[in-house]
C-alpha positions in Angstrom: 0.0 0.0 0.0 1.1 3.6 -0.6 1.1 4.4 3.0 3.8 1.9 3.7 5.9 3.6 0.9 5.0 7.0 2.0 6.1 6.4 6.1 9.0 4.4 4.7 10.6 7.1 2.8 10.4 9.7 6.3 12.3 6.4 7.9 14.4 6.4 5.4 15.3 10.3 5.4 16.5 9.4 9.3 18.4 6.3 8.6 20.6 7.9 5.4 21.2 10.4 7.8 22.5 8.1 10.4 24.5 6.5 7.5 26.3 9.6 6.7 27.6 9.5 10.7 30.6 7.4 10.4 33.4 9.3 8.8 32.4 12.3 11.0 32.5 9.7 13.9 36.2 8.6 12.4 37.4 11.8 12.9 36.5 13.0 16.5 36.8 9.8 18.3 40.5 9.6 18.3 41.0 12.2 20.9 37.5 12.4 22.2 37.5 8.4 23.1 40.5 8.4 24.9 39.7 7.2 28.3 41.6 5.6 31.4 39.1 3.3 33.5 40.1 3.3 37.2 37.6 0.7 38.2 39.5 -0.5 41.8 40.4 -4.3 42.3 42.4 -6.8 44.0 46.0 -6.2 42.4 48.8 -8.8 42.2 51.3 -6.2 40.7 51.2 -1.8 41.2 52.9 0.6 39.2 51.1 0.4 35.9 48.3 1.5 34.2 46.4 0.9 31.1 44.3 3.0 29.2 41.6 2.5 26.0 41.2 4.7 23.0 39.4 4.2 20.3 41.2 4.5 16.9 38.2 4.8 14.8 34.5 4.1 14.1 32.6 3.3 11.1 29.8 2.8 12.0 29.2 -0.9 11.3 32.3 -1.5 14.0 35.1 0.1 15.0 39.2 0.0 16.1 40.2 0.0 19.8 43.4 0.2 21.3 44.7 -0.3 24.7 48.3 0.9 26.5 49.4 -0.7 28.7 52.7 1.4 30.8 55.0 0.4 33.7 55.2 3.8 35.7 56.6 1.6 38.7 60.3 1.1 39.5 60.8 -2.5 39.0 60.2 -3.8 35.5 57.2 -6.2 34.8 57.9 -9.3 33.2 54.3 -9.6 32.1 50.5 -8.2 31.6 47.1 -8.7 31.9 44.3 -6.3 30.9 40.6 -7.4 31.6 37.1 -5.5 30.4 33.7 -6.2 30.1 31.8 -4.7 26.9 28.3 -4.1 27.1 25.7 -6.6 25.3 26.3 -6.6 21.8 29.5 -5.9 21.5 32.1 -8.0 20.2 35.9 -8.3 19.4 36.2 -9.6 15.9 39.8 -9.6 15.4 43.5 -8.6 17.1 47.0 -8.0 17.3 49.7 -7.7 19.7 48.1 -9.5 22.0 46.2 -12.7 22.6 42.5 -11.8 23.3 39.9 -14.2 24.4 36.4 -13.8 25.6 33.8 -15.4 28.2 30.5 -13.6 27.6 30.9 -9.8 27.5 34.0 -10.4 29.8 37.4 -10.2 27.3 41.2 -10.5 28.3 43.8 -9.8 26.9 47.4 -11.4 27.8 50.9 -10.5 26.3 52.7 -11.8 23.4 56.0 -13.9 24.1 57.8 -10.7 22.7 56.0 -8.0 24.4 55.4 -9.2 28.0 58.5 -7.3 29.3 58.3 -3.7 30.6 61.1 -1.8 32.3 60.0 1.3 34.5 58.9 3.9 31.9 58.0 1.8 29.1 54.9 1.2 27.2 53.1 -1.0 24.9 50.0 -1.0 22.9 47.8 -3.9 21.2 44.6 -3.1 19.4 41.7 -4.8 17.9 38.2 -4.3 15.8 35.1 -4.7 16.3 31.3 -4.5 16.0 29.2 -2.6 18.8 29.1 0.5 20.8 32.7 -0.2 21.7 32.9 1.2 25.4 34.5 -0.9 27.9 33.8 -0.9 31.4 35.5 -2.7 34.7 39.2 -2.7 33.5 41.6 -4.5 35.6 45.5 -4.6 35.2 46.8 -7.8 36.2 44.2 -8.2 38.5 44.2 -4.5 40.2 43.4 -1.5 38.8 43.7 0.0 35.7 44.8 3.5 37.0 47.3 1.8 39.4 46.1 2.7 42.7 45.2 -0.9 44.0 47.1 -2.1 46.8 48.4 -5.5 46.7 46.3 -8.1 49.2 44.2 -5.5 50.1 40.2 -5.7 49.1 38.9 -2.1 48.5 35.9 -0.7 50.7 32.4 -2.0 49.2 29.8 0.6 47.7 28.0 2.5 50.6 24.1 2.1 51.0 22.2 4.3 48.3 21.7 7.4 49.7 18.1 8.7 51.9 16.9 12.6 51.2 15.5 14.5 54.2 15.0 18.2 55.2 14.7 19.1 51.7 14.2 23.2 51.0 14.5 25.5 48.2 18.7 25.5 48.8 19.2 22.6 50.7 19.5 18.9 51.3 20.1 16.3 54.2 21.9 12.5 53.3 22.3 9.8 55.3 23.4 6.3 54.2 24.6 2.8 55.4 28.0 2.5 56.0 30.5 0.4 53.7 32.4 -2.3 54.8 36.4 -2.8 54.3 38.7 -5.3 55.7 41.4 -3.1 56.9 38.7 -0.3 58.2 36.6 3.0 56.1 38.5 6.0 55.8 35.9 8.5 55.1 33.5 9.2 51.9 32.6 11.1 49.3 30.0 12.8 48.0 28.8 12.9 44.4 26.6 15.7 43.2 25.2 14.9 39.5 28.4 12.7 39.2 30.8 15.5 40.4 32.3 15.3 44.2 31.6 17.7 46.3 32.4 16.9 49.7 34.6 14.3 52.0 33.0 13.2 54.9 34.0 10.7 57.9 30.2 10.2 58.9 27.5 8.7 57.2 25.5 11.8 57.2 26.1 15.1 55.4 24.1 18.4 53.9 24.5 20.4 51.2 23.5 24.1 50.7 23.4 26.7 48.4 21.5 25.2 46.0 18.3 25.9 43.0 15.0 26.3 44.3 13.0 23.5 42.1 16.1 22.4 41.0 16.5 18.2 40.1 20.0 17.1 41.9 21.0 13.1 42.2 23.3 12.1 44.8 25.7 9.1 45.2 28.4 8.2 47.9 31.8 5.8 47.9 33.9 4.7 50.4 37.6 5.3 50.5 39.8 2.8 53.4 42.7 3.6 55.1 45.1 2.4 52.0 43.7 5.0 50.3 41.8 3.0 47.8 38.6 3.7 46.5 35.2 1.9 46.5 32.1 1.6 43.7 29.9 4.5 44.4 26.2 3.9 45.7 23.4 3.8 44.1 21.8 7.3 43.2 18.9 9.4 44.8 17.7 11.8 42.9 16.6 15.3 44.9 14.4 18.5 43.9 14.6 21.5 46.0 11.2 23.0 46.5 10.4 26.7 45.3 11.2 27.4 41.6 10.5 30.0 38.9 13.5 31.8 37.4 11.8 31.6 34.1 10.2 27.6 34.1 7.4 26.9 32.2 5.1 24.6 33.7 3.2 22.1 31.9 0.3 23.2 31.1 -3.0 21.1 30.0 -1.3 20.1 27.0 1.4 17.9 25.8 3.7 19.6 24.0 6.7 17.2 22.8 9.5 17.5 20.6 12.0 14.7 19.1 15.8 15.3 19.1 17.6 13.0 17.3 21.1 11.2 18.7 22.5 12.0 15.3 21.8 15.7 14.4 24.3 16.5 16.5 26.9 15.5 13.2 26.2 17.1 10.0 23.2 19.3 11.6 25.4 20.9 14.2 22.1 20.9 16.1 22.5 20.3 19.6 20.8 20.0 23.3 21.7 24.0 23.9 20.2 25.3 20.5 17.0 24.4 22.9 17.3 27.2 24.9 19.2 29.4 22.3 16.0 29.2 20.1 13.3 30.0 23.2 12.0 26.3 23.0 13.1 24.9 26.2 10.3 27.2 28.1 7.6 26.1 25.6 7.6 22.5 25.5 6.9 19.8 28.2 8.4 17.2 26.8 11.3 15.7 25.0 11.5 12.2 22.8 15.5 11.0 22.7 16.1 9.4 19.8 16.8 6.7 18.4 17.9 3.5 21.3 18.6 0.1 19.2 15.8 -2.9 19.6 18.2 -5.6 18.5 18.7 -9.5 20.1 15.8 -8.8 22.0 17.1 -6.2 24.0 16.6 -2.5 24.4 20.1 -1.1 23.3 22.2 2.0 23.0 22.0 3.8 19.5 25.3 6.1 19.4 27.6 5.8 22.4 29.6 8.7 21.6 26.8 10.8 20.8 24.7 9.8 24.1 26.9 9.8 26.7 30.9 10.0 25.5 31.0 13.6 23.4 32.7 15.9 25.4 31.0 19.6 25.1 33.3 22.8 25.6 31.8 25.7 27.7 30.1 27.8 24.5 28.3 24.3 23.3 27.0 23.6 27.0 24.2 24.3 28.1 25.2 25.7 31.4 28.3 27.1 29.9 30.5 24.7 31.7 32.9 22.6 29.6 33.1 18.5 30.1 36.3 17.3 31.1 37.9 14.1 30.4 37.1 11.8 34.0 33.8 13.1 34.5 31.2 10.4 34.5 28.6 11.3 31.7 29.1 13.6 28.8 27.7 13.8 25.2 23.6 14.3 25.1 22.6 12.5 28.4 24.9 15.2 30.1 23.3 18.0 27.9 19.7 16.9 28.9 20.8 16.2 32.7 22.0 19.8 33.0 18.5 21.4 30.4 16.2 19.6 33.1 18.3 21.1 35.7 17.7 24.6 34.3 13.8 24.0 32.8 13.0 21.1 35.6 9.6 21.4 33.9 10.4 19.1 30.7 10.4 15.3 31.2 12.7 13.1 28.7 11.8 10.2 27.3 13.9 7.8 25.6 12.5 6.6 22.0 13.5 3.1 20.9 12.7 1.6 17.1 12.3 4.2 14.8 12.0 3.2 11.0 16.1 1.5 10.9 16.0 -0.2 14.1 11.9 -1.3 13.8 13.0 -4.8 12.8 14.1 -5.9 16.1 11.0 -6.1 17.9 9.3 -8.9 16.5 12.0 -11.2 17.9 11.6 -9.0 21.4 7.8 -9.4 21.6 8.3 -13.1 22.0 9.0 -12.8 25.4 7.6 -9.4 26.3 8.6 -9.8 30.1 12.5 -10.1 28.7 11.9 -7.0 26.7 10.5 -4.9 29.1 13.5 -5.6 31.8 16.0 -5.1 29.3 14.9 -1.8 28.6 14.1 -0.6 32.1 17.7 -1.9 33.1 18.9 0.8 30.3 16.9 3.3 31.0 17.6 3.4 34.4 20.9 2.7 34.4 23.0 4.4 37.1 24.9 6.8 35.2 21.8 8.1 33.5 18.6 7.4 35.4 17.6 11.0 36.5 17.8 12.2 32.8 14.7 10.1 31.7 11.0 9.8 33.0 10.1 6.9 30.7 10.2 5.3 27.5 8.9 5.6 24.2 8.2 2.7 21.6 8.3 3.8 18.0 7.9 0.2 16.1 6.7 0.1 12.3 4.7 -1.5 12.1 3.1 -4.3 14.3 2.1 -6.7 12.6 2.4 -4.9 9.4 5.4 -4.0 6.9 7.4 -1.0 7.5 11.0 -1.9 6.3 10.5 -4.9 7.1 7.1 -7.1 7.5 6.0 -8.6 10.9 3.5 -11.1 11.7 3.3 -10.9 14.9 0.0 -10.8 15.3 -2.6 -8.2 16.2 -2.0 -8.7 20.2 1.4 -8.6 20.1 1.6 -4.7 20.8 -0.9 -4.8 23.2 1.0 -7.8 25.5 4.7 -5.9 24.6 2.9 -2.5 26.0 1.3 -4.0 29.3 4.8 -5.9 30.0 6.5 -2.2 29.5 3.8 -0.4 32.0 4.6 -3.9 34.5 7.8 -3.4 34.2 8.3 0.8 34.5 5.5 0.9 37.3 3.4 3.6 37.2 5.7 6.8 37.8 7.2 6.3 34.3 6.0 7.7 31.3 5.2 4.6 28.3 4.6 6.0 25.3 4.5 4.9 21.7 4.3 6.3 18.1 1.7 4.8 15.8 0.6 4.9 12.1 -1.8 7.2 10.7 -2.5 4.9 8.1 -6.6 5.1 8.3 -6.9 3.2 5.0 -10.3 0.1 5.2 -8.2 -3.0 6.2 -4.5 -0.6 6.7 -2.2 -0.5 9.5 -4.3 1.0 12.2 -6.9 -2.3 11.4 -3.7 -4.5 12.3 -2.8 -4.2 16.0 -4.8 -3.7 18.9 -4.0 -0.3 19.6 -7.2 0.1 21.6 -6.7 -2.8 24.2 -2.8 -1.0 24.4 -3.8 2.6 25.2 -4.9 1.5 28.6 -0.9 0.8 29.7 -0.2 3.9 27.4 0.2 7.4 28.8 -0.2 8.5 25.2 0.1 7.9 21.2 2.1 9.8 18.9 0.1 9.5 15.9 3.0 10.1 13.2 0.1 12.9 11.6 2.6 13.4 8.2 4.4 11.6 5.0 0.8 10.5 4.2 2.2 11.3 0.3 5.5 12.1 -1.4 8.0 11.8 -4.3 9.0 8.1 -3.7 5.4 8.6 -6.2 7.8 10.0 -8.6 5.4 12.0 -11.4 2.7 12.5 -8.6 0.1 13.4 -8.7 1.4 16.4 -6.1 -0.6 16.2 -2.4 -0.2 17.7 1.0 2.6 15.3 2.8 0.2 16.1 5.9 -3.4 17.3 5.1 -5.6 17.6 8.0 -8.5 16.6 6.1 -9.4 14.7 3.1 -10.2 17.2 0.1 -11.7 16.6 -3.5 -8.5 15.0 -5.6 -6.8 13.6 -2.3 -5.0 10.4 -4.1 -5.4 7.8 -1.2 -8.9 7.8 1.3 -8.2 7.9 4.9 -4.8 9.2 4.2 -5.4 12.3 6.2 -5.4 13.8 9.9 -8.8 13.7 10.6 -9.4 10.4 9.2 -6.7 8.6 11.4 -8.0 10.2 14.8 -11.3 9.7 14.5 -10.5 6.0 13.1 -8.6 5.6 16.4 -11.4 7.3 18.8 -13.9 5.3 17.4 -11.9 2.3 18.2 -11.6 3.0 22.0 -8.2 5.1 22.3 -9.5 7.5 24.5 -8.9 11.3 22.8 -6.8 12.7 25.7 -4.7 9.6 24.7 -3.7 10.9 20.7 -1.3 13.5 20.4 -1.6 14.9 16.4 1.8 14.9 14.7 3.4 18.0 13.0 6.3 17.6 10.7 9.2 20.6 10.7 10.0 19.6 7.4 8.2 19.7 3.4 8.4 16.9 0.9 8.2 18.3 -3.0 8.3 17.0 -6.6 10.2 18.6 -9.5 9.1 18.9 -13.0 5.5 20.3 -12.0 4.1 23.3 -13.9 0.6 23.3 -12.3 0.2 25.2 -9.1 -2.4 23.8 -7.6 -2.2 20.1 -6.0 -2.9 17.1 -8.4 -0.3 18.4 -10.7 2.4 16.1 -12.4 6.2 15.8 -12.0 9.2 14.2 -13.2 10.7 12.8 -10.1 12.1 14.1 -6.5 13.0 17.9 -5.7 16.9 18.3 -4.4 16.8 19.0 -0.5 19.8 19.1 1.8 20.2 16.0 3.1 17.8 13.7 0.6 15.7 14.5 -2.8 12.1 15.1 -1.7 12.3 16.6 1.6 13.5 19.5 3.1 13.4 21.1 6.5 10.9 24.4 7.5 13.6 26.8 8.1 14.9 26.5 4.5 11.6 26.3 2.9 9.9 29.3 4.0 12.9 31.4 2.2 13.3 29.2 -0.8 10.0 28.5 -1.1 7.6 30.8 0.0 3.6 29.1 0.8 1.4 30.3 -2.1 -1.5 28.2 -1.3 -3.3 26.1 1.2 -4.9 23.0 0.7 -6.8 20.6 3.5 -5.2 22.6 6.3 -1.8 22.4 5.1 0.7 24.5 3.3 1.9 24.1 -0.7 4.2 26.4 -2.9 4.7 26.4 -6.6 8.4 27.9 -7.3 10.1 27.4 -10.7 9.0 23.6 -11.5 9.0 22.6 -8.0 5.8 22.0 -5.9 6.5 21.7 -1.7 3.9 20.9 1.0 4.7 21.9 4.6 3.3 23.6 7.7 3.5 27.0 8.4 2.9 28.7 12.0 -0.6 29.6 10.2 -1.4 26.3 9.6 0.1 24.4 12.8 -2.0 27.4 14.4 -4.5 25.6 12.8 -4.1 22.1 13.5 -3.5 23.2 17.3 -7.6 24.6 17.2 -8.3 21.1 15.7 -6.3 19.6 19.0 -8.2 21.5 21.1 -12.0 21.0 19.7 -11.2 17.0 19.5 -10.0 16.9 23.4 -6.6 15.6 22.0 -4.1 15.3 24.8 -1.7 17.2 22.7 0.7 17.4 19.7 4.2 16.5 19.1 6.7 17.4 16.2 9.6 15.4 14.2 12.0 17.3 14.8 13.6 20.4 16.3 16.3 21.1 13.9 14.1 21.7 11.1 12.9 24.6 12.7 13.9 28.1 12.7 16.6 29.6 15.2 13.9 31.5 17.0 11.5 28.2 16.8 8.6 29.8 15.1 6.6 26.6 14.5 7.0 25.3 17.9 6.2 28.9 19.4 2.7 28.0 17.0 2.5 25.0 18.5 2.6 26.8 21.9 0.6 29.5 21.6 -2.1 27.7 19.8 -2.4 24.6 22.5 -2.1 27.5 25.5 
């Protein structure tokens, strides 16, 4: 059907994008990945260290490369190094070393001619392979990589996670359990959004002088008398009461925006050109995306761009560069720090999208499985204050998207109740849908009714209803919000998909309508009006047939409006996209349906100054 090809070629649009990551990737990650991991352990030799860098990423895998140096006083006849990788990450091949695996553990052991290492001296071995490539838990010959381990000496265990008390507009109480150590606690430490800020010989401690309505999360780690230190605790996250300085609250409305992992390349759009454009205070909430569904397991999409890119002070968003040690950097960091300064706006982390939709079939099998995997990522230590929930984005159950399932119409509904089971009911679930309204089409092949009730909302993906993958037309709105007299495909509107899904039992405040910051267009066409013919695709930045908002509206100007959306005739090419009249529009539709909200694809496509999300705004109130 044509609605497959038309929400294919949006899919697409994000996935060549992705594609076109790699070389870019190549080039920063040499410096940017170098890392030394100081996880303490038992040591059997001191006075060495080794560190990882990676070499280079194209995308399909990657080069790693570990040194290993003797900055003791005695030489070391021979070495050790030890990592785990995370889940679906693999060493394919090596050198300089003999590298073997048991699960995601790997070690890596000397050659006959490289084991030897006077005081001083170094040596390096290196492999490829396939994955995010970030290795955690590195031990040197059994102690720590960063050489601090003393030998025969266990370090202290991780404290007991943290308990908030006396909280005000600047201030905090924490107490926690004490850690254990066999030669006797030192004193701890205290982490503040990954950053310590105190040492402490209790188990108690306050901080001051903080945000009113502020998010903080706090974690603590033992240090013994050798000087070693422990794991830190678990984390507790902490709002100070009070606020204002500017917030927005949420209002009545959802108001969400998608920022994608990978616009942060070749778009140079980042989490700061948030508040730079005078979105941050307008919106409530923010899809992250893309995570991988792959092996049945919620993964990470772009390490470096997630959590490794290090931001200097005019890129961050509270003007405060990353440095090198610092837990978290790259987007995570960016959003940790935009919810610290908007504490409004709840994340969500998207997983699927058009690329990465093929995984879920497999994961549905055992929706239980699913659902842990994903809430063990989500909330993962180093980054479970930065999301409120999770989003599924999978084209299309039991449908074809890129690829077909047949899964069966329940299979959404029992992968959606095992997310809600599994994420309780203080997270956010979410999902983005079809819009394909067609007699017998997509929204006729899953239960999306029986799913809504473990669903805070639907994303109804409102847009790409038609396009140039129709290469000589005819020309038609990519998002009409109603049907009109010529409209190639029935049910292929706005209108038409909502009230499909109401009258199926999604309740209204469920459906949030979908606005696209982006036109698709033809070439060849000399009529102005839609229905007109073409010879193929119009040239756009980043793929033929679509361009974004904030290019359109100077190159070419909306001459016309057809079913609620915009269309201009320029030259020989014909473009359909939304203007602030228009989504001004759509908003009033929103409104007199009892819609929960809208939601846009995505914020790079708009203006600096954000004029179709300040229509989106405005128009929801």
């Amino acid at each position: 059907m044509r609605t497959g090809t038309s929400e294919r070629t949006t899919r697409r649009f994000r996935s060549i994008r992705r594609r076109a990551l790699p070389g870019l990737v190549a080039l920063l990650l040499p410096v940017a990945g170098l890392v030394g991991l100081t996880t303490p352990a038992r040591a059997a030799d001191t006075g060495a260290t080794a560190t990882y860098a990676k070499a280079s990423d194209w995308g399909s895998g990657f080069e790693g490369k570990w040194t290993v140096k003797n900055t003791g006083t005695t030489t070391i006849s021979s070495w050790t190094v030890e990592w785990d990788f995370p889940e679906g990450t693999k060493v394919t091949s090596s050198w300089d070393a003999t590298v073997t695996s048991s699960g995601n553990h790997y070690t890596a052991k000397n050659l006959s001619w490289n084991g030897s290492l006077a005081p001083g001296a170094s040596v390096s071995f290196g492999f490829n392979g396939t994955g995010s490539g970030s290795p955690t838990g590195c031990r040197l010959n059994g102690g720590s990589c960063d050489g601090t381990s003393v030998p025969g000496d266990e370090p202290p265990s991780a404290p007991g996670t943290p308990s908030a008390s006396s909280i005000t507009d600047t201030s905090v109480k924490l107490s926690w359990s004490a850690a254990t150590d066999d030669k006797g606690v030192k004193d701890y430490e205290v982490l503040r959004d990954g950053a310590k800020v105190a040492t402490v010989t209790t188990t108690s401690w306050s901080d001051s002088g903080l945000t009113a309505g502020t998010d903080y999360s706090y974690a603590v780690r033992a240090r013994d008398t050798a000087g070693q230190t422990g794991p830190a605790s678990g984390s507790v996250a902490v709002r100070t009461t009070g606020g204002g300085g500017g917030e927005q609250p949420p209002g009545q409305h959802v108001k969400l925006g998608y920022f994608t992992n990978w616009g942060v390349y070749g778009r140079n759009y980042h989490v700061k050109n948030i508040v730079t454009s005078g979105s941050a205070e307008k919106i409530t909430h923010i899809n992250y995306a893309f995570g991988n569904v792959t092996g049945g397991k919620c993964t990470i999409g772009d390490a470096y761009a997630d959590y490794d890119k290090a931001y200097t002070a005019d890129q961050s968003v509270d003007g405060k560069a990353d440095t090198w040690d610092q837990p978290l950097r790259g987007n995570f960091n960016q959003l940790r720090k935009l919810k610290a300064k908007y504490p409004h706006i709840k994340v969500l982390w998207s997983f699927g999208g058009w690329t990465w939709s093929g995984g879920f079939g497999d994961a549905v099998k055992n929706p239980a499985a699913f659902a842990k995997s994903c809430h063990d990522l989500v909330e993962d230590p180093r980054w479970a204050d930065v999301f409120d929930g999770i989003d599924l984005d999978w084209e299309y159950p039991n449908a074809c998207g890129l690829t077909c399932d047949t899964s069966g119409p329940g299979a959404f509904t029992d992968m959606m109740r095992a997310m809600r089971a599994e994420f309780g009911t203080n997270a956010l679930v979410t999902a983005a849908i079809t819009a394909d309204a067609s007699d017998g089409g997509k929204i006729d092949s899953a239960d999306y009714a029986g799913a809504s009730q473990y669903a805070d909302w639907y994303n109804v993906m409102t847009y790409d209803f038609f396009g140039a993958w129709a290469a000589k037309g005819p020309t038609a709105p990519h998002s009409p919000l109603t049907s009109y007299p010529g409209i190639p495909q029935a049910g292929f509107d706005t209108d038409a998909a909502l009230t499909k899904l109401r009258a199926k039992g999604v309740p209204a405040k469920k459906l949030l309508l979908g606005i696209g910051f982006y036109g698709r267009g033809w070439t060849g066409v000399t009529q102005k009006e839609p229905g007109g013919t073409a010879t193929g695709a119009a040239p756009g930045t980043y793929e033929a047939g679509i361009e974004d908002y904030k290019v359109l509206k100077g190159k070419c100007p909306a001459n016309g409006t057809v079913a609620g959306t915009a269309y201009a005739h320029c030259g020989d090419q014909w473009w359909s996209y939304d203007s602030p009249a228009t989504v001004t529009g759509k908003m009033d539709y929103a409104k007199s349906k009892g819609l929960g909200g809208a939601f846009f694809w995505e914020f790079s496509g708009d203006t600096t100054d954000g004029e179709l999300l300040t229509a989106i705004h405005r128009g929801l109130g």
